[in-house]
N, C-alpha and C positions, 0 to 999 in steps of 0.2 A: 263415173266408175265403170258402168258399163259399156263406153267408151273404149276406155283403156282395156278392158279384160278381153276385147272381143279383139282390137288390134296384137293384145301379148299373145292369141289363139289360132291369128290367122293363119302362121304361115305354117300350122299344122295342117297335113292331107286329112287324118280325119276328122276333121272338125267339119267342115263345111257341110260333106256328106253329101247322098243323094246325086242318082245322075251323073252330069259329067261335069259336074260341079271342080274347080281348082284351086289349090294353097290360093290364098293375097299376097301379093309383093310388098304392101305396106311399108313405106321404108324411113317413113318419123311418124310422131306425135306429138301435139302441141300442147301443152298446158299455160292457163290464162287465169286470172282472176276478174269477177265478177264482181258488180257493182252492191249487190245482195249474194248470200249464199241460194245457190238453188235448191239447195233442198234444207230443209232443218228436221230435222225426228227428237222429239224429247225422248229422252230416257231414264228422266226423274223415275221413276216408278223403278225400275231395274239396275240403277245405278249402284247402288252397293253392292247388286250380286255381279255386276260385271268386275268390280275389282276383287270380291271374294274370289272370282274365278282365278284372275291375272295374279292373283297374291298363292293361287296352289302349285305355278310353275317359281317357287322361292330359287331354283338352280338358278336360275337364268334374270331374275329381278326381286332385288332385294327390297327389305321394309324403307329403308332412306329412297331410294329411287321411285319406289311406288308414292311413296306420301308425296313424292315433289310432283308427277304426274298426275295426282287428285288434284292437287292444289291449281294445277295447272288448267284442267279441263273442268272443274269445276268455277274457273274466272273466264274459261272462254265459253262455256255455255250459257254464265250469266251475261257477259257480250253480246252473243247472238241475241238471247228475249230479248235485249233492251233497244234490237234495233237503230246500230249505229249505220252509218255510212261505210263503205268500202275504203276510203281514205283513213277513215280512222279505225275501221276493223282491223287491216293492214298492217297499220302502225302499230296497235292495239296487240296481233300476233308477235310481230319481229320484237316487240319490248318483252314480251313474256317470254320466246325462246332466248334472248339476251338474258332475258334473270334466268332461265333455267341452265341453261350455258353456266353464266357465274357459280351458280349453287353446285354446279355438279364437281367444276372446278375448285369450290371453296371444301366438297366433301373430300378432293382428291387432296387438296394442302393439310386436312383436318388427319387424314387417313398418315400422310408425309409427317405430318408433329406429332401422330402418337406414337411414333417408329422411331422420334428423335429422340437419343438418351436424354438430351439435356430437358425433355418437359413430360410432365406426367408420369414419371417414373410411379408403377406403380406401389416399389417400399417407400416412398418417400408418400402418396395419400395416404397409405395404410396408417401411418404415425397419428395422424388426427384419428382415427379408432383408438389408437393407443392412449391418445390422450383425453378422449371423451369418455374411455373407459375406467380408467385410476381415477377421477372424480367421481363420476357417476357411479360404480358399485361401491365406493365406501358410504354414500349417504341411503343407496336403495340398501347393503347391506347390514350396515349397520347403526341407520338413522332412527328405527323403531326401537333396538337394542338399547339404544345410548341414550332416549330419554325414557324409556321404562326402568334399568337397570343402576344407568349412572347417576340421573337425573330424578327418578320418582314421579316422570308423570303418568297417568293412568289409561291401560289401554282402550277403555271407554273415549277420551278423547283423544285419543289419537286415531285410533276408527271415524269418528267425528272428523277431525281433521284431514285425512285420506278421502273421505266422501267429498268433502267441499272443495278439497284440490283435485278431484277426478273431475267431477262437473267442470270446472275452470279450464282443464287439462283436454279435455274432449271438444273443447272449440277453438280453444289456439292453435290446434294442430291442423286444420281445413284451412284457417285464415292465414295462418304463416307459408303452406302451399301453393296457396292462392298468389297472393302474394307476390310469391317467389318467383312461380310460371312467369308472371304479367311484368318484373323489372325488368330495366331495359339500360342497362348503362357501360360505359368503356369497359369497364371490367368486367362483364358478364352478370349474368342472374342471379349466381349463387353466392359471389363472393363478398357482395356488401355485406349480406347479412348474415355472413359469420363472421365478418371482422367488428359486427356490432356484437351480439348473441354470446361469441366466447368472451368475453370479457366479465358481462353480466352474472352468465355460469361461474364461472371460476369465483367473484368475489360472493356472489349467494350463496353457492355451498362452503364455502371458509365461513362465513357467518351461521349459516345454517347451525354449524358445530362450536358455536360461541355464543350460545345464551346469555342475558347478564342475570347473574345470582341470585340482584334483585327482584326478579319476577315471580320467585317461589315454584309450587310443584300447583298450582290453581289456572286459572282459564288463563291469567297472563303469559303463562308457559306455552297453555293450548295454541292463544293466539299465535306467539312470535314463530312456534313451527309450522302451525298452518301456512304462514304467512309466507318465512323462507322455502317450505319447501315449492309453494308454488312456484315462487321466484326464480329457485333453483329450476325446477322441470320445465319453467318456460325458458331460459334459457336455453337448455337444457331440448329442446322441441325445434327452435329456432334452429339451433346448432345440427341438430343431427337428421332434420326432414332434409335442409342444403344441401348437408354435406353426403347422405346417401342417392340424393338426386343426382350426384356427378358422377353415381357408377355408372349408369346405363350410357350418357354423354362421351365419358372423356372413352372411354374402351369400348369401341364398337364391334370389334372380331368377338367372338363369343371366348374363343378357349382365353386371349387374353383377358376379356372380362374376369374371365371365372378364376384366373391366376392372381387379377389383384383382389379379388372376393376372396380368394383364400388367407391370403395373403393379409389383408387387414381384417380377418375376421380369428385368425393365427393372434394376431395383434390386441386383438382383443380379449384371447385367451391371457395372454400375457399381462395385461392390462387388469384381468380379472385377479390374477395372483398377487396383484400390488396390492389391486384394490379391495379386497376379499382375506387375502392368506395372510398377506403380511402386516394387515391393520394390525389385528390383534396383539401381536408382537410388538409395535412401531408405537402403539397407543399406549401402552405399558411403559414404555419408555418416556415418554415425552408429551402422552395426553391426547383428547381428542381434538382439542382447538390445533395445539400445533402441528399437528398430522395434517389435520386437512389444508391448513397454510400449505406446507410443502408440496403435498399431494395436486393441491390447485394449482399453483404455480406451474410445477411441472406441465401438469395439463393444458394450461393456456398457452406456454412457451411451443408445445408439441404439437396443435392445433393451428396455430399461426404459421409456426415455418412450415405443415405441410401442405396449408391451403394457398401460401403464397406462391408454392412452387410448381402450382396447376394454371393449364388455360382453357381458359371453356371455348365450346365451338360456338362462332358468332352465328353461322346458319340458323342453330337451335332457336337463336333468340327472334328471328327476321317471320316465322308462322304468327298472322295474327293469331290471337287468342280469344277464345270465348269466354263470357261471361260468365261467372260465377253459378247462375241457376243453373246454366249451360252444361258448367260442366262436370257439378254437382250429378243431375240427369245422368250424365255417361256411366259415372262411379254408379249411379242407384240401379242404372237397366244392365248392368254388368254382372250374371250370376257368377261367375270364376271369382272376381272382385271380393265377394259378399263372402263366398268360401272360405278363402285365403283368406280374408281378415279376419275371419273367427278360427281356423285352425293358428291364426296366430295369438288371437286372443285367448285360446288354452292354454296355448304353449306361454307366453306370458306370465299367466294367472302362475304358472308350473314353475318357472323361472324365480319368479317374484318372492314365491313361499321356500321354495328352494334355497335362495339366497337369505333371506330373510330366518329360517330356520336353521340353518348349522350350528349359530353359538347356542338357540335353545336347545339344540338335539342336542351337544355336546356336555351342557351346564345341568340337564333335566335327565333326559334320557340312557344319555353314559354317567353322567354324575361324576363328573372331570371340570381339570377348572376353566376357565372361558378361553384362556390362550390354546387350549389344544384345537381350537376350531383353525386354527392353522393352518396341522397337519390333516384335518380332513378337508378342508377347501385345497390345500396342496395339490391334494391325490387326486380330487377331481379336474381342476385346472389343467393341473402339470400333463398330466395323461392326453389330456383333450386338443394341447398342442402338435404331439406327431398324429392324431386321430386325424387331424385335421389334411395332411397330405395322402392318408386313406381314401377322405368323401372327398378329395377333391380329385382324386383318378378315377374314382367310383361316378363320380358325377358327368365326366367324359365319357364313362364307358356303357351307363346307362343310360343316362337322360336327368335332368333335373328333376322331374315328376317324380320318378319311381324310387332316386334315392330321395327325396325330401319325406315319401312316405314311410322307404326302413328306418330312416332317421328317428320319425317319431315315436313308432313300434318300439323303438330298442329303447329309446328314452323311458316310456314308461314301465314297459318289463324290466329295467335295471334297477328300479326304485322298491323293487319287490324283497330283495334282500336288504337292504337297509332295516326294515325292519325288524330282524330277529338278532341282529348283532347287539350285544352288552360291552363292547370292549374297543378302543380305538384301532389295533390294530385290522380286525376282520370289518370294521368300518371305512377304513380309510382302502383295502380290496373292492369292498362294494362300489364303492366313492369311484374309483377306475373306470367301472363299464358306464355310473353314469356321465361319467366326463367325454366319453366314446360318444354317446347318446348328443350330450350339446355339443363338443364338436360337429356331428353333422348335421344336427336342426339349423345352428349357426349357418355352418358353409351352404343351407342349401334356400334360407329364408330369402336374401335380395337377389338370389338367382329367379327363384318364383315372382319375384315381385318385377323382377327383368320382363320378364316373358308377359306379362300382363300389359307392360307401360309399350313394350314394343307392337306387342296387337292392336293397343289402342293409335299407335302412331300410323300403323299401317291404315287400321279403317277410316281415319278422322283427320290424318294428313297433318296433327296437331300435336308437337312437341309438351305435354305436361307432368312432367319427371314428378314435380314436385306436389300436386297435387295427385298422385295418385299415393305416393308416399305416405304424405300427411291424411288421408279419405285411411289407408289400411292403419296408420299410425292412432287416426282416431275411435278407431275401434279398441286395437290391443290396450291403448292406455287404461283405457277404460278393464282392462285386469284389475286396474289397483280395487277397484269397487268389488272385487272376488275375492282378493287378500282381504281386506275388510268385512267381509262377510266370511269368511275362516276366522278374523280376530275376535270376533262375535260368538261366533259356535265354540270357540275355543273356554269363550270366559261362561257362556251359555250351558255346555254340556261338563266343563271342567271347571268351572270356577278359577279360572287361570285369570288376574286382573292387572300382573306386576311383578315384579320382582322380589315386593315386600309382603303381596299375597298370589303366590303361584296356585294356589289352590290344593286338595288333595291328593290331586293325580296328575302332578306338571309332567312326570315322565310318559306316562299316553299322550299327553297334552300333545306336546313336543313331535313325539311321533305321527300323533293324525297331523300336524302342521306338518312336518317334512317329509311325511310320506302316503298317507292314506289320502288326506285330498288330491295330491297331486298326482298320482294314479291314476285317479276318476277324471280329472282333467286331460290327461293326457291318454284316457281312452274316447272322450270327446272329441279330441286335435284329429284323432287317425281317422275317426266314421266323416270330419269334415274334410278332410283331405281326399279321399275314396270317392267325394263326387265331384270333385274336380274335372271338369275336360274342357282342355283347351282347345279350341279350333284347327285347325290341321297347319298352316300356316305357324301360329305360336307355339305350337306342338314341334315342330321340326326346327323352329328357333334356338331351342334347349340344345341341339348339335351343329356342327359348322357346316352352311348349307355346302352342298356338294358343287363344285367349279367347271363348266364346258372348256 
């Protein structure tokens, strides 16, 4: 090298200097390959911060391009210690600039097919939101409802039963990640196993809502909910760790990212009003088994046609992967990680009781009859649909960050009036701003969780969509164990146990359930969010890097 710098110097006057010293005529240079390298310097010691460095000029080299050049210098530096031959060092490079050749090539075909109408349209993935949604909030909405109210079993076991599905629930979500990273087949990583998982879902929650008679309102009731709802939520985990692992994949430009994030998360609103607004009506009519027949159906039909009509990138799959302790490790030494999954694990717990509380706030608190939980899930829903093209201009124009934290702020100051309303209609006004509220917690959650997976792609050169999903997924589920310790305090301080003993004060009951915990929860979410800082690199992620 100092060769070559002193030949590219020569033919400068002042370079040589001194005297009557004159430019070099210099007029080639030779470069040769050696039998051994001459020179080798480790730089194990400084390795990460040389690419921390490389990763702050994002204009000019993006997180795909950098992870292929870890990958790259991190198998020729293993090369050199191991002391091959020049023949085979040689060969050894030209194989490796040939795969990087391919790769860069197979990002530029990857980049050609998301630009082609015909694949990955992003309304056509949002649909499987659509459809993981209308099953899944009728059983979290109105799962506890419908065997305490319709059914007679007692909230003592069914706390019981949420405990032992949370425990169950908190380790299929790491192993279903895992997993998922590590397939390797024609069809990509994600799609076996949603064409296994939705099917499962779909026939466990139809059953879930089909007790048989004979079991009575005793532990045999306990049992067979326990039993379906794990059944359900592990489908239900399978399905939804996959199928959020293909945001960050199939949409790599960021604003398009965030246009099909809104997009199915829009969808999901929508999905909420079937599954939430319009049960109550729908079950009226025609019961709770048959609802969820329909409901499921749909759902599996919806789910299928929009994961068939996706292609994953093969690149993704081609990074070896590390081991399970491995990459466990990355998730535990990841403070942002840890944040983010407990600002989503309030949000959650907030959600959950949220859902889970409108038919008692409407049956206890307004003292109206169960179908008017309708028109206030309506209000909140329906609103939260155009909310949603608010956070999501809001979100280009800010950053990811700063709106996921108004996000939260608003969420829980909207929940502040809810509480002094007596009357559906000044309920279903309040119900509005919270709809505003989850609209943009929604639009701004897998945008964070974006920003997370792509840092760790840049530093670690290691594609794991799925397991970081499933590592934050294993946290927030673990809400349900909050909901459960609210159904407790609930029967604890109010003597609330049933529907056949509400206790003396179901109407406070009702309200700390829909509103006073979830408040304190969602003043938790913002102080965990406030110390979030992402790295400067993942930090500028959140906008389209700027183009030379």
């Amino acid at each position: 090298r100092a060769a070559a710098n002193a030949f590219l110097m020569s033919g400068r006057a002042a370079i040589p200097g001194g005297g009557d010293t004159q430019p070099h005529a210099a007029s080639a240079i030779g470069y040769y390959f050696t039998a051994q390298p001459n020179t080798v310097v480790d730089i194990s010691a400084v390795f990460e911060k040389k690419f921390e460095a490389i990763a702050l000029h994002d204009s000019q080299m993006d997180a795909q391009t950098l992870a292929m050049y870890r990958v790259y210098f991190g198998m020729k530096g293993k090369e050199l210690c191991a002391g091959r031959g020049a023949e085979s060092s040689l060969s050894a490079a030209r194989a490796l600039l040939c795969g990087c050749r391919a790769h860069l090539n197979t990002i530029e075909r990857g980049e050609n097919m998301e630009k082609n109408k015909t694949c990955n349209r992003p309304w056509r993935y949002s649909l499987a939101m659509f459809g993981l949604s209308i099953a899944g909030y009728m059983y979290v909405t109105y799962g506890t409802f419908f065997y305490t109210e319709t059914i007679g079993l007692s909230m003592k076991l069914i706390a019981l039963g949420n405990v032992l599905y949370a425990v169950w629930d908190a380790f299929n979500d790491p192993i279903a990640g895992y997993l998922s990273d590590r397939t390797r087949t024609r069809w990509g990583r994600r799609k076996p196993w949603l064409l296994v998982s939705v099917p499962v879902f779909v026939l466990s929650s139809i059953l879930f809502f089909s007790p048989p008679a004979s079991l009575g309102t005793g532990v045999g009731l306990a049992v067979y909910f326990t039993v379906f709802l794990m059944l359900t939520e592990t489908g239900n985990t399978i399905s939804t760790v996959n199928y959020h692992s293909l945001l960050p994949e199939l949409y790599r430009d960021e604003k398009r990212r965030n246009q099909a994030n809104a997009l199915r998360q829009a969808m999901q609103l929508v999905g909420m009003i079937i599954g939430v607004s319009l049960v109550p009506m729908i079950t009226a009519a025609i019961g709770y088994r048959a609802t969820a027949l329909a409901l499921g159906l749909l759902s599996g039909a919806l789910i299928l046609y929009s994961i068939l009509g996706g292609r994953e990138r093969s690149e993704f799959s081609q990074s070896e992967q590390p081991g399970l302790l491995a990459s466990l490790k990355a998730l535990a030494t990841n403070a942002n990680f840890w944040l983010v999954s407990v600002s989503h694990f309030f949000y959650q717990s907030t959600s959950g009781l949220l859902l889970a509380g409108i038919p008692f706030y409407i049956k206890y608190a307004l003292q109206l009859p169960d179908s008017n939980a309708t028109f206030l899930s309506a209000a909140v829903f329906v609103s939260a649909i155009p909310s949603m093209y608010l956070w999501y201009r809001l979100i280009n124009r800010l950053g990811t960050l700063k709106c996921w934290r108004i996000a939260l702020a608003w969420l829980g100051l909207s929940l502040v009036p809810m509480y002094f309303v007596h009357s559906l209609l000044p309920a279903c006004l309040a119900g509005v701003l919270v709809g505003v509220g989850i609209a943009g917690v929604t639009a701004n959650l897998d945008m964070v969780n974006s920003v997370l997976i792509e840092d760790d792609a840049a530093r670690y050169g290691v594609r794991r969509e799925a397991t970081f999903f499933a590592g934050i997924s294993f946290i927030t589920r673990l809400s349900s164990l909050t909901r459960s310790g609210v159904f407790l305090l609930l029967f604890t301080l109010f003597g609330f146990e049933s529907g056949e003993n509400p206790g003396a004060m179901p109407g406070t009951a009702a309200r700390f359930m829909m509103i006073v915990f979830p408040i304190a929860l969602m003043a938790l979410s913002v102080c965990a969010s406030l110390l979030v800082r992402f790295r400067a690199p993942a930090a500028r992620a959140a906008k389209p890097a700027a183009k030379l």
